[in-house]
C-alpha positions in Angstrom: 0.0 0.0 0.0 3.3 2.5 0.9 4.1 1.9 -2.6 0.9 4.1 -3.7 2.0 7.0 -1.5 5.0 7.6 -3.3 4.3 10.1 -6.3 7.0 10.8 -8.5 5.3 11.8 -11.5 2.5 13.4 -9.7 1.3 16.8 -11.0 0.7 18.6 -7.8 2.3 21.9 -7.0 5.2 22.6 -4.6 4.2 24.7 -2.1 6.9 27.5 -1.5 6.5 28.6 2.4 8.5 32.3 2.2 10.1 32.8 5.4 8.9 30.7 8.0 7.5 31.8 11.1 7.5 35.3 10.1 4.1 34.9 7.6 2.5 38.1 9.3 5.3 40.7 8.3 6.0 39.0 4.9 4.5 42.6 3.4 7.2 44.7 5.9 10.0 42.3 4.1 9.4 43.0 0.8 9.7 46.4 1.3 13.6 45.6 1.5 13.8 42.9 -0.6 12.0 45.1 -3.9 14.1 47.8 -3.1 17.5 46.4 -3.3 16.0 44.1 -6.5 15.2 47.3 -8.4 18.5 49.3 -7.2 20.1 46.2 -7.9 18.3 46.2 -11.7 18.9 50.2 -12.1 22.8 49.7 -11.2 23.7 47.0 -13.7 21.2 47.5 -16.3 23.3 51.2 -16.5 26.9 49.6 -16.4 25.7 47.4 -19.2 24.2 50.5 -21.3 27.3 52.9 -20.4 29.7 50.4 -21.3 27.7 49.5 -24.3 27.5 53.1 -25.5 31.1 54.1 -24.7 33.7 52.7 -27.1 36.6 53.9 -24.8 35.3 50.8 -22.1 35.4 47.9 -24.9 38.5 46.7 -23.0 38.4 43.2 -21.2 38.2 44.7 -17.9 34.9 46.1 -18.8 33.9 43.0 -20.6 34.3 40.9 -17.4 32.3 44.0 -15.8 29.7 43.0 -18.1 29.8 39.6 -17.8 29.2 40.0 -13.8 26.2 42.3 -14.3 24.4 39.7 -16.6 25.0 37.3 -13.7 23.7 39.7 -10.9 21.0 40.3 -12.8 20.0 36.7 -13.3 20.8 35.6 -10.0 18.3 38.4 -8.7 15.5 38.1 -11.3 15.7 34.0 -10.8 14.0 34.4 -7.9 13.0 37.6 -6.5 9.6 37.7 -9.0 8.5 34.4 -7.5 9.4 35.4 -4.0 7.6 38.8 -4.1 4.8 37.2 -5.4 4.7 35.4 -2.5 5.3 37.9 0.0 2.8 40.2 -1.7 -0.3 38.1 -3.0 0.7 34.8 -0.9 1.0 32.8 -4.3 2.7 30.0 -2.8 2.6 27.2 -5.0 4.9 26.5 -8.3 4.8 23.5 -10.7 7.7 20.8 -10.4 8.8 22.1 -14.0 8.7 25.3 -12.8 10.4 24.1 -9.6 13.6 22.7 -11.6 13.6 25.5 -13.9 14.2 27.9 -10.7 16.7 25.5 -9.2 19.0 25.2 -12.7 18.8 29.0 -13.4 19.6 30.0 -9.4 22.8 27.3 -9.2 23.9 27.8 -13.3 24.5 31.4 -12.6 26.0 31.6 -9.2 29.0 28.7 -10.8 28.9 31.4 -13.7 29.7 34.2 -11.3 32.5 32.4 -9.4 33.9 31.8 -13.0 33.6 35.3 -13.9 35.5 36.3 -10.3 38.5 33.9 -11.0 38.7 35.4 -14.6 38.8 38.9 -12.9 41.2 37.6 -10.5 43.3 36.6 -13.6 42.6 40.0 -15.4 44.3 41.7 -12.6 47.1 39.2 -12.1 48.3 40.4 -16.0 47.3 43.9 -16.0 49.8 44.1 -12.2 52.6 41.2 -12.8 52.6 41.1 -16.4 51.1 44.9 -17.4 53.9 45.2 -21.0 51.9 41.3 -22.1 48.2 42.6 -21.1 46.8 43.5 -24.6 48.0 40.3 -25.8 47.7 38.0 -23.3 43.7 39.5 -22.7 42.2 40.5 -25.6 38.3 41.0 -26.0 37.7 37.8 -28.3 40.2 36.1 -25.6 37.5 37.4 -22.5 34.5 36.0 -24.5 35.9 32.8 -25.3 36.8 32.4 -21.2 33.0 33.5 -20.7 32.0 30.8 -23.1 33.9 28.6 -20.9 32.7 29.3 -18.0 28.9 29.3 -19.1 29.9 25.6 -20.6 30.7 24.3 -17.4 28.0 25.8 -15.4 25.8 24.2 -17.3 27.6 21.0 -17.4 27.6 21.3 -13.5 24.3 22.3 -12.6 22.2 20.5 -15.4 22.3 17.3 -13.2 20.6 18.5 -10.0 17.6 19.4 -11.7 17.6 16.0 -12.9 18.5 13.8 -9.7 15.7 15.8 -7.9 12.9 14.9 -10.8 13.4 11.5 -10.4 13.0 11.4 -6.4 9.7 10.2 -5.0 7.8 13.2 -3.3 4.6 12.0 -1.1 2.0 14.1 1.1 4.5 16.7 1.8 5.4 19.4 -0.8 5.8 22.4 1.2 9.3 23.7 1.1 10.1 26.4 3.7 11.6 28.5 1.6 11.3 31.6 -1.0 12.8 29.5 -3.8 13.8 25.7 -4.9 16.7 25.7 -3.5 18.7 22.0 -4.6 18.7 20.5 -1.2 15.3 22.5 0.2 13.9 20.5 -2.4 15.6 17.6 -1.9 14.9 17.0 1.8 11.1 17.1 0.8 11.3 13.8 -1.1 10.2 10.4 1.3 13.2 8.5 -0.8 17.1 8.5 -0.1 18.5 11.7 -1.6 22.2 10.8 -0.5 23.1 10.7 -4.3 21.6 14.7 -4.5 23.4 15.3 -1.5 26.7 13.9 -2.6 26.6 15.3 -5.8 25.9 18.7 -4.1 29.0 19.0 -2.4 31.1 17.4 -4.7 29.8 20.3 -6.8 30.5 22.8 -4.5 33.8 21.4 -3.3 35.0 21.2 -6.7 33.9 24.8 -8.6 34.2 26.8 -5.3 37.8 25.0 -4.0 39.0 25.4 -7.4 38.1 28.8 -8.3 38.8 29.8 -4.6 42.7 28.6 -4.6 43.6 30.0 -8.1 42.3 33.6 -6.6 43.9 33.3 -3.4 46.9 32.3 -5.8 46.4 35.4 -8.1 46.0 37.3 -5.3 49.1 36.1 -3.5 51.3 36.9 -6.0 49.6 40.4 -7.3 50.7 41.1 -3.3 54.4 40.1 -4.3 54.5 42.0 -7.0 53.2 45.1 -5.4 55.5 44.9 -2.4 58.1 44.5 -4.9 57.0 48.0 -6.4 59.8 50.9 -5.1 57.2 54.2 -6.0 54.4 54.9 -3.7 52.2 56.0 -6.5 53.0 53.4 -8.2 52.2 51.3 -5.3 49.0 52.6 -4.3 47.9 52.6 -7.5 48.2 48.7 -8.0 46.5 48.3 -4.8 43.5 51.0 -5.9 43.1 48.5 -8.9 42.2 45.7 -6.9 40.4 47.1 -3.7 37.0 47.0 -5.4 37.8 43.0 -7.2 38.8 42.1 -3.6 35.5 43.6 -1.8 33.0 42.0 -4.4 34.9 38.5 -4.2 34.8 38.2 -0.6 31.2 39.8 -0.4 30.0 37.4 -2.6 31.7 34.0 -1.5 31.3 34.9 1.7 27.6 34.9 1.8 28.1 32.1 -0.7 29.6 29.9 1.4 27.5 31.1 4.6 24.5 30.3 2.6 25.7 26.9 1.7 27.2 25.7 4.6 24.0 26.4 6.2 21.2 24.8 4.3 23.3 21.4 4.8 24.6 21.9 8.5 23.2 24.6 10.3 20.4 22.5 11.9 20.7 25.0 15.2 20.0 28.4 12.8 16.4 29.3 12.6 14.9 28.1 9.3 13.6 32.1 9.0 17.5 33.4 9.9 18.7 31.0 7.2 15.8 31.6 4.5 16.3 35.6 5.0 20.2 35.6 4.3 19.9 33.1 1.2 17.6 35.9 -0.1 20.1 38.8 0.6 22.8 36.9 -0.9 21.0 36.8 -4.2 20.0 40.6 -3.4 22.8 42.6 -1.7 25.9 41.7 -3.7 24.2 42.5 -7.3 23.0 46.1 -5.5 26.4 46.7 -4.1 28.7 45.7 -7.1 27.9 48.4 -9.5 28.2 50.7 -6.7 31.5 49.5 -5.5 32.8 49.5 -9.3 31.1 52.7 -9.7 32.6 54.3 -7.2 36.3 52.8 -7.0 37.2 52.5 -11.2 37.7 56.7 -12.5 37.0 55.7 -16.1 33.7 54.5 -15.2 32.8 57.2 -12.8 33.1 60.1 -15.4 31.0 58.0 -17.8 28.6 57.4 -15.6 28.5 60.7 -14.9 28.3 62.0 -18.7 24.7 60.4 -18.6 23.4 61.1 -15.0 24.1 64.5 -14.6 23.1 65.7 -18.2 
């Protein structure tokens, strides 16, 4: 009789909870939440259409610039729609298809971010150690081919997960106390062994964030050499004022990565409603804050911005 239970082709909605406990002041929270999604839509959305317009930023360091506001903006506008939707109107449920969809887009483009970083990481590793090599070493065509790359292997990546968690077994219990289909939120609601979606998972993460982590801390380690090396102190502080803002988006955004993470698979003492709140401002606050911090910190930029804002 168990064996009728188990519904793994069964047509019924997921039911996505929000935040949980804290259903009465879901309106006060999407007050934040919309207003660092649109900010966070304004800010790249006019780094993409400066850069676009201004032929003097077709260089690869505003290529990768380009590159990382596609992926804020996808990270962001994966799930924030469906989340307001359920914070506003309290539309909780979403089709498995829709479910997986979520889950491929959220976890394709956060590997395609940390692929972007490490490229970045390498950008400024040849522009400080190498700077007479840079034009040939990185070259536009050279930046989009690296992109290409790194979107291949996203997908590569992340295309399983979607598919381990369809062929799971889901029974009576479809609500997932959450905002979004997260992999392992999902996972956790099935009544069958998901060790093999929990294995994968890590290996996952072990694998693009240990690798992508080390050859940053590597670039990074010698771009330090190199710059202690340096005799002028303009010359010095000026290597340093090219990386400040690389550094502050990489560690904003694997820290809350790897908080985020770490947390949905061994936090069991954090609230479900502290965990599900900072998984949703780590797809929010790092695409606000990066075109600001890249706004502010790169000069070139700045005045470009400026030529259209203050016309």
């Amino acid at each position: 009789m168990a064996a009728f239970n188990l519904t793994p082709s069964e047509p019924s909605p997921f039911i996505l909870m929000g935040i949980p406990g804290l259903d009465a002041a879901h309106i006060w929270i999407s007050i934040p939440f919309s207003t660092f999604y649109i900010i966070g839509l304004f800010g790249n959305f006019m780094l993409l259409f400066v850069i676009g317009k201004e032929q003097t930023l077709h260089k690869p360091m505003y290529l990768l610039l380009c590159m990382l506001a596609l992926t804020d903006i996808g990270m962001s506008t994966s799930v924030m729609p469906k989340a307001l939707c359920i914070l506003w109107f309290n539309l909780n449920g979403i089709t498995m298809g829709g479910c997986l969809t979520q889950m491929f887009f959220i976890h394709a483009v956060s590997v395609m971010q940390s692929a972007v970083l490490l490229t970045m990481a390498f950008d400024r590793y040849v522009a400080i150690c190498n700077p007479l090599r840079y034009t040939t070493i990185l070259t536009n065509v050279r930046i989009a081919k690296l992109g290409l790359v790194g979107l291949t292997r996203a997908v590569l990546f992340i295309l399983p997960m979607p598919l381990l968690v369809s062929r799971l077994p889901f029974c009576a219990n479809r609500i997932i106390p959450h905002t979004y289909c997260e992999h392992m939120a999902v996972a956790k609601m099935s009544c069958g062994d998901f060790t093999v979606n929990r294995t994968y998972g890590l290996v996952v993460a072990f694998v693009v964030i240990g690798f992508d982590l080390t050859l940053i801390a590597l670039s990074y380690s010698l771009i330090i050499r190199a710059v202690l090396r340096i005799s002028s102190k303009k010359a010095h502080q000026k290597a340093l004022n090219t990386c400040t803002a690389h550094i502050c988006v990489m560690l904003m955004s694997y820290t809350a990565c790897l908080f985020t993470y770490l947390t949905q698979r061994f936090g069991q003492g954090i609230a479900s409603h502290v965990h599900v709140t900072f998984a949703n401002f780590y797809l929010l606050v790092p695409p606000m804050l990066n075109p600001i911090i890249y706004g502010v910190k790169t000069k070139e930029l700045r005045d470009k911005v400026g030529k259209y804002t203050c016309r």
